[in-house]
C-alpha positions as CSV (number, residue, x, y, z in Angstrom):
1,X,96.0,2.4,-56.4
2,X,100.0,2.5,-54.9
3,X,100.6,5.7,-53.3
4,X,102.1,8.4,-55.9
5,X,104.2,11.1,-55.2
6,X,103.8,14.7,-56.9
7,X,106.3,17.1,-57.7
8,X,104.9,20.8,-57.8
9,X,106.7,24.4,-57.8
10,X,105.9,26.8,-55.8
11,X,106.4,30.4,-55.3
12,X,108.5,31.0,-52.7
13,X,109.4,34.9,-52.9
14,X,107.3,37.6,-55.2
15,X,110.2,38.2,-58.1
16,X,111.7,41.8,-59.1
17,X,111.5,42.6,-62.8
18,X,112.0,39.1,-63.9
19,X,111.8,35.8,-62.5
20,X,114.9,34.2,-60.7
21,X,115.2,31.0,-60.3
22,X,115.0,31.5,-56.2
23,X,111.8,33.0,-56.8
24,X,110.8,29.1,-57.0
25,X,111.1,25.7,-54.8
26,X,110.6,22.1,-56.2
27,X,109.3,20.3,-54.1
28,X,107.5,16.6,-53.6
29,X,104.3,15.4,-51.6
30,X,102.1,12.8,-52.0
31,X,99.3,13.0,-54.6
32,X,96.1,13.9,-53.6
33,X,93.5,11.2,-53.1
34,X,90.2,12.2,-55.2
35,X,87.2,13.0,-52.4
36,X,83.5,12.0,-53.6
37,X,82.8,14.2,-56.6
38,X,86.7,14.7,-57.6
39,X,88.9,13.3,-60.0
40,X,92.4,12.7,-60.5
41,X,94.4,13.9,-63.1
42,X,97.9,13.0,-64.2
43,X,99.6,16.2,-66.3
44,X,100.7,15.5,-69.2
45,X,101.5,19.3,-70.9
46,X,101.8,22.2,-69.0
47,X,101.8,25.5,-71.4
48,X,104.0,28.5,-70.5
49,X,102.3,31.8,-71.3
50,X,102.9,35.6,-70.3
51,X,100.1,35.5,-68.1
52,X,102.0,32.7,-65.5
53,X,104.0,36.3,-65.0
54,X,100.9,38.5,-63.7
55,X,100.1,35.7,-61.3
56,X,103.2,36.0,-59.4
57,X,102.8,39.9,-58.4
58,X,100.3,40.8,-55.2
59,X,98.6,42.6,-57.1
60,X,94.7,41.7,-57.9
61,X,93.8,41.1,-61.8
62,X,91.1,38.9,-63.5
63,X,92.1,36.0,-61.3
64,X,93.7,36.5,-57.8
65,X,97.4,36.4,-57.6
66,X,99.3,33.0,-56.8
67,X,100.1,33.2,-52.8
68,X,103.1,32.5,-51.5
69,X,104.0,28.6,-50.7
70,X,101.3,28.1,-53.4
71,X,101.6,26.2,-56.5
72,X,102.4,28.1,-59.3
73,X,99.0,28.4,-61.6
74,X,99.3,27.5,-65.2
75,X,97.2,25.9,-67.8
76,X,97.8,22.3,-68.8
77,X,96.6,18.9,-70.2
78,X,96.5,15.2,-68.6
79,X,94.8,12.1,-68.0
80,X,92.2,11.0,-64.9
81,X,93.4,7.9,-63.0
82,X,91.4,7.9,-60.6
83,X,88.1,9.1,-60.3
84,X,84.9,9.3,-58.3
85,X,83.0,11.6,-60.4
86,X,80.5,10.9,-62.5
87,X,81.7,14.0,-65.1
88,X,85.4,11.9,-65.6
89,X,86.2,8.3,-66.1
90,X,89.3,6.9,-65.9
91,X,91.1,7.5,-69.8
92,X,89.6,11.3,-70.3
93,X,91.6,13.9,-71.3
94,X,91.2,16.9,-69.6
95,X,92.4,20.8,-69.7
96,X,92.4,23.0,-66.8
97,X,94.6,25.0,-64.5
98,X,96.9,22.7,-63.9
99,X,99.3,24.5,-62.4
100,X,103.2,23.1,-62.1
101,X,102.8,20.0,-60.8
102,X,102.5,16.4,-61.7
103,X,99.1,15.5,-60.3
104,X,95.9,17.6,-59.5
105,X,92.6,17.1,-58.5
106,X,89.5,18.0,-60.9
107,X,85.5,18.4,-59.9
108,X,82.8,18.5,-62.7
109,X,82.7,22.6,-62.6
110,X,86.4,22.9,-64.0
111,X,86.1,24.8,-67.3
112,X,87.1,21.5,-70.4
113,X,85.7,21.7,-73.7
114,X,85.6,18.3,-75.1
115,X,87.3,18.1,-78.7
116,X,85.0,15.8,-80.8
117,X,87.0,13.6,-82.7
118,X,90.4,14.9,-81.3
119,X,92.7,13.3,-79.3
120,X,96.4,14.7,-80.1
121,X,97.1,16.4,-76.5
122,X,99.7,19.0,-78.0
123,X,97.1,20.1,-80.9
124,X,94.7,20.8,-77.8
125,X,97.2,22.9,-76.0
126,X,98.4,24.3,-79.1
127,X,95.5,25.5,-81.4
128,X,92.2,24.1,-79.6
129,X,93.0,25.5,-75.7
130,X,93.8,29.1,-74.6
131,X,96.1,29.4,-77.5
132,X,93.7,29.5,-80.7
133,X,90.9,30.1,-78.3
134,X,92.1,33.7,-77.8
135,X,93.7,34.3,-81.4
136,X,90.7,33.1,-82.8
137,X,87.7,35.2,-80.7
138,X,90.5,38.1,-80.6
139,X,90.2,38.6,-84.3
140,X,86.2,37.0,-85.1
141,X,84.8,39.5,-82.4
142,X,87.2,42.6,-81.8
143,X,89.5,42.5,-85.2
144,X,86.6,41.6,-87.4
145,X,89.4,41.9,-90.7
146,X,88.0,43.0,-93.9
147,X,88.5,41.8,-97.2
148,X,91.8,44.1,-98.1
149,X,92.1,45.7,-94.9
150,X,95.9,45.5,-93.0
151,X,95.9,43.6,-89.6
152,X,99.5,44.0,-87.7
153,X,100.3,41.1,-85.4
154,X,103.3,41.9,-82.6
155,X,104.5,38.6,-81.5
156,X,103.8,37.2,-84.9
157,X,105.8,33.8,-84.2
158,X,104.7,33.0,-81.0
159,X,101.7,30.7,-80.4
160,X,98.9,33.6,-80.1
161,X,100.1,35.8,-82.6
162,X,100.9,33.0,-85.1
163,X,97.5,32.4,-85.6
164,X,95.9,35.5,-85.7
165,X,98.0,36.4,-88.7
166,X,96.9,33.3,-90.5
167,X,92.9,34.5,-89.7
168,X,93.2,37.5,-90.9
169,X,94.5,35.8,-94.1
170,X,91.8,33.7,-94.3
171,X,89.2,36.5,-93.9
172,X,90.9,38.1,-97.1
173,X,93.2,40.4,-94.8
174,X,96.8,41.5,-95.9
175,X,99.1,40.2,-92.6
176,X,102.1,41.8,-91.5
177,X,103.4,40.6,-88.5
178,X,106.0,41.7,-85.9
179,X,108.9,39.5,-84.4
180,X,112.4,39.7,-83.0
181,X,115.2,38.0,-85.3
182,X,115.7,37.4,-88.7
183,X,114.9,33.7,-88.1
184,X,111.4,34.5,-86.8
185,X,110.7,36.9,-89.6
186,X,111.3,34.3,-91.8
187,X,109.5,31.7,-90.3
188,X,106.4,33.9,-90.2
189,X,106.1,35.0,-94.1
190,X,107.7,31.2,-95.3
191,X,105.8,28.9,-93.2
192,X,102.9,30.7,-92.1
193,X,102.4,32.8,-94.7
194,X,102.2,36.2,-93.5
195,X,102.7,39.0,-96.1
196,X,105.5,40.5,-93.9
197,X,107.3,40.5,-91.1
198,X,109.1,43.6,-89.6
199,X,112.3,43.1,-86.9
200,X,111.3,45.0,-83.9
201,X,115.2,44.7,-83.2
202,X,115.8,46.7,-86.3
203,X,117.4,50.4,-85.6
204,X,114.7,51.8,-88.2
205,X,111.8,49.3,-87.0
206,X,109.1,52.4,-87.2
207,X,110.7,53.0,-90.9
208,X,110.2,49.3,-91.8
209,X,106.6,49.1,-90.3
210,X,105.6,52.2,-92.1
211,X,106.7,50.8,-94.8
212,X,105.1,47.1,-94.9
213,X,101.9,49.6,-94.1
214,X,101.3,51.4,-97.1
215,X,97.5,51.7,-96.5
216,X,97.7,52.1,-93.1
217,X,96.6,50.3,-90.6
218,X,92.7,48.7,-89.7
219,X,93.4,46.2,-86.8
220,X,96.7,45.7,-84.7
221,X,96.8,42.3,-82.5
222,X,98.3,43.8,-79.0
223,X,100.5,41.4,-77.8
224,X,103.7,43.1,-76.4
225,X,103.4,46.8,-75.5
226,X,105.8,49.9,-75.9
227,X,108.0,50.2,-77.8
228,X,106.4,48.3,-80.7
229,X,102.8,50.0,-79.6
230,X,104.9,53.2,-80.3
231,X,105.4,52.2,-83.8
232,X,102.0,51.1,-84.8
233,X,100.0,54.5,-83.0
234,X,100.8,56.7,-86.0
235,X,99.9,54.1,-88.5
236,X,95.6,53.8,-87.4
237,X,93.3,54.5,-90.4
238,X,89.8,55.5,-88.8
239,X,88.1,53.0,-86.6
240,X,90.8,50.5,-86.5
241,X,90.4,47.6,-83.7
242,X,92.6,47.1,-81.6
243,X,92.4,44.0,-79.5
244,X,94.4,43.9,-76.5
245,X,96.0,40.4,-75.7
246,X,98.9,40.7,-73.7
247,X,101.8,43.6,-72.6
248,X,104.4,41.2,-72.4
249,X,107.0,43.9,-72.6
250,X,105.9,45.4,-69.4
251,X,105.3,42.7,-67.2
252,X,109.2,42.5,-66.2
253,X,108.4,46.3,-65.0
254,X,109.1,46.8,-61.1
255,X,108.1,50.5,-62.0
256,X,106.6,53.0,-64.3
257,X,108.7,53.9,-67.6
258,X,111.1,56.8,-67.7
259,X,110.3,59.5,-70.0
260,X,107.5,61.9,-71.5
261,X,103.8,61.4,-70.9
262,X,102.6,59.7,-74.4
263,X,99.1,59.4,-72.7
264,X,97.7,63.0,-74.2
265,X,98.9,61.6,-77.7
266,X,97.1,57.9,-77.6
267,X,94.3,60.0,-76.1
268,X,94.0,62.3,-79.0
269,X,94.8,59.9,-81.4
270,X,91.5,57.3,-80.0
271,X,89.6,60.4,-80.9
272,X,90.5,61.7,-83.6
273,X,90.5,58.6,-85.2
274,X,87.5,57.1,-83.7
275,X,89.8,54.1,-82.6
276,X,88.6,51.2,-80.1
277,X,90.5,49.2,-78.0
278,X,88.9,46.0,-76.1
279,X,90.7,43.9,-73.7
280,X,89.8,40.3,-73.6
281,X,90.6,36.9,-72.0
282,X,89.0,33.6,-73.8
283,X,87.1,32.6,-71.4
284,X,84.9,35.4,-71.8
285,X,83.8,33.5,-74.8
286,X,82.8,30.2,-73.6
287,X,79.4,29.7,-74.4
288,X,80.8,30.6,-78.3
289,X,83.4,27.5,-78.3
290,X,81.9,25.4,-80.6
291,X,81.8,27.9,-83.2
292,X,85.5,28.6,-82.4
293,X,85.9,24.3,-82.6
294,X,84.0,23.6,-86.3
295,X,86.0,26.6,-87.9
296,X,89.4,25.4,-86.3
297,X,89.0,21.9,-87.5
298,X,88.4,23.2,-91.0
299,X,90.8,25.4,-91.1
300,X,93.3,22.6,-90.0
301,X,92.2,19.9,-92.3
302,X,92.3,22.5,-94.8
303,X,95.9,23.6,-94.2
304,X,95.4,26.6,-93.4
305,X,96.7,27.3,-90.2
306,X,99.6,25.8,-88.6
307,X,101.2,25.8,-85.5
308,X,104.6,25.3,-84.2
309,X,105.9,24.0,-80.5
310,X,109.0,24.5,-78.5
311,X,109.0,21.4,-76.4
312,X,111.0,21.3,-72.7
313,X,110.8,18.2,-71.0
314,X,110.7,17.4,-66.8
315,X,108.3,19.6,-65.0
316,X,111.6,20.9,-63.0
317,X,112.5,22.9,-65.8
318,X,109.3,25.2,-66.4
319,X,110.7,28.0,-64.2
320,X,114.0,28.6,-66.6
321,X,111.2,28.0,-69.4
322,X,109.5,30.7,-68.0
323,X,112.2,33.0,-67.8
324,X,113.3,31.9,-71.4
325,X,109.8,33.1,-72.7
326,X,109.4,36.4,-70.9
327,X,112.9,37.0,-72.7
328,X,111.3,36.2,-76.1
329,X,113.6,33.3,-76.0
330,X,110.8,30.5,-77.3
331,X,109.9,29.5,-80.9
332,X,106.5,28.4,-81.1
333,X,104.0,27.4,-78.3
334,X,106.3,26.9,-75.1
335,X,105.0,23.7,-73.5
336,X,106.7,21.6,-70.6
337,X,106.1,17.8,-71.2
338,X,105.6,16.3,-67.4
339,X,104.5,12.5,-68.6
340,X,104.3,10.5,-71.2
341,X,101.9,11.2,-73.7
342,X,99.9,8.3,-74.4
343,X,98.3,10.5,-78.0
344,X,101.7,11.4,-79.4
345,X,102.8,9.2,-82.5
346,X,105.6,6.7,-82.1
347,X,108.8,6.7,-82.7
């Protein structure tokens, strides 16, 4: 095989509140050559999600923090071309942690979830990977919507939030979702069929919200954080579910928030109420992903849920992509193409 070169980011200085671009370095090195029991894998996709945001602080979470001079960790898509494992031949498509850069090296124990019968690499990253994963095992195991109950979505366009509205839908639930702009609103009750959308830009958001709410409400999709969290809290009927996604409003934060204590209230309110809250991450549910694959592709050949990408091409770009999506810039799934994509249709 000719000797290939691989661009990859790294993190060159911990950022301040939010990422700046001299928080990152391009650089290039030659790929890696695959050792007995690896495989190589050219990226095709690499998605942009909140999380890429937690990785980049010291601080120790569900997965240790990205170091400095390391490549920045992210979850993509791609193709082996080169292997000497006998888990990957040459032509598979494979998810993993990618990470920003061009070329990486698998092993047999990376967490991939074969999609029978699928082969379109953005409706893997879109619907079938992390994205619908979490949506879907946020809702069918925390949520758990009711015929008639109200499930409140923050972040209702993006790629998560999207599709958690259109479950709760399915499961008979009324969906009202949260997003900033006019344009987002509208895409979420036209397109995607939500039963309302509230502008958390709005001067009287916790006026509109109330009022989308009439019955209160039974589940509320965590995505963002204060304020919109402030919003929803006085809105709970008795043991509503909260599941806990994301905080994507707070993880810009180089401190605490000014202001009173709100803790006593949520407090008081989780008891009075009888309230639960569950954080999750989808790979808590991995023995469950079939289930999570059969209803998917059903609920996809039924037209029932779509999905919607924001597209950046050239791997060089992810870190103003990045910054674009922890400003609530992006419209869809953010996802940076790095290759060619030998599944996408032709022009």
């Amino acid at each position: 095989m000719p000797e290939l070169t691989n661009r990859q980011i790294l993190l060159r200085r911990r950022p301040t509140g939010l990422v700046q671009p001299d928080d990152t370095e391009l650089v290039t090195n030659p790929a890696p050559e695959p050792a007995e029991g690896e495989a190589l894998l050219r990226t095709t996709y690499v998605g942009l999600d909140a999380a890429v945001r937690t990785w980049l602080d010291g601080q120790p979470g569900y997965l240790p923090p990205v170091e400095l001079g390391d490549i920045i960790r992210a979850a993509g898509i791609g193709e082996v071309v080169a292997s000497r494992c006998d888990a990957f031949a040459v032509g598979d498509v494979v998810t993993t942690l990618t990470g920003f850069q061009e070329y990486v090296i698998i092993r047999d124990d990376v967490f991939s979830t074969p999609i029978p019968g699928e082969t379109n690499q953005l409706a893997i990253m879109s619907v079938y990977g992390p994205t619908g994963a979490t949506a879907y095992f946020g809702m069918t195991d925390i949520g758990r919507p009711k015929q008639g109950e109200t499930v409140v979505v923050s972040a209702a366009s993006g790629a998560v939030g999207s599709v958690v509205g259109q479950i709760a839908r399915i499961k008979g639930a009324r969906a009202v979702g949260i997003a900033g702009g006019p344009d987002k609103c509208r895409y979420v009750t036209g397109e995607l069929g939500f039963d309302a959308c509230v502008d958390h830009r709005a001067a009287d958001f916790p006026e509109q919200l109330k009022a989308a709410c009439p019955k209160g409400v039974d589940v509320y999709f965590e995505n963002v954080g204060v304020p919109v969290f402030d919003a929803v809290l006085p809105l709970f009927n008795p043991f509503a579910r909260i599941p806990v996604c994301g905080l994507i409003a707070h993880y810009n934060a180089a401190e605490l928030p000014p202001g009173p204590d709100h803790l006593p209230l949520l407090l008081r309110t989780i008891l009075s109420r009888r309230l639960t809250f569950r954080g999750f991450l989808f790979f808590d549910y991995a023995s469950q992903f079939p289930d999570f694959v059969t209803d998917m592709k059903a609920w996809l050949s039924e037209g029932r849920i779509k999905y919607r990408e924001d597209i950046t091409d050239g791997l060089e770009n992810a870190p103003r992509e990045l910054i674009r999506l922890l400003k609530g810039e992006n419209f869809g799934k953010k996802i940076i193409r790095v290759s060619l994509d030998p599944t996408a249709p032709k022009q």
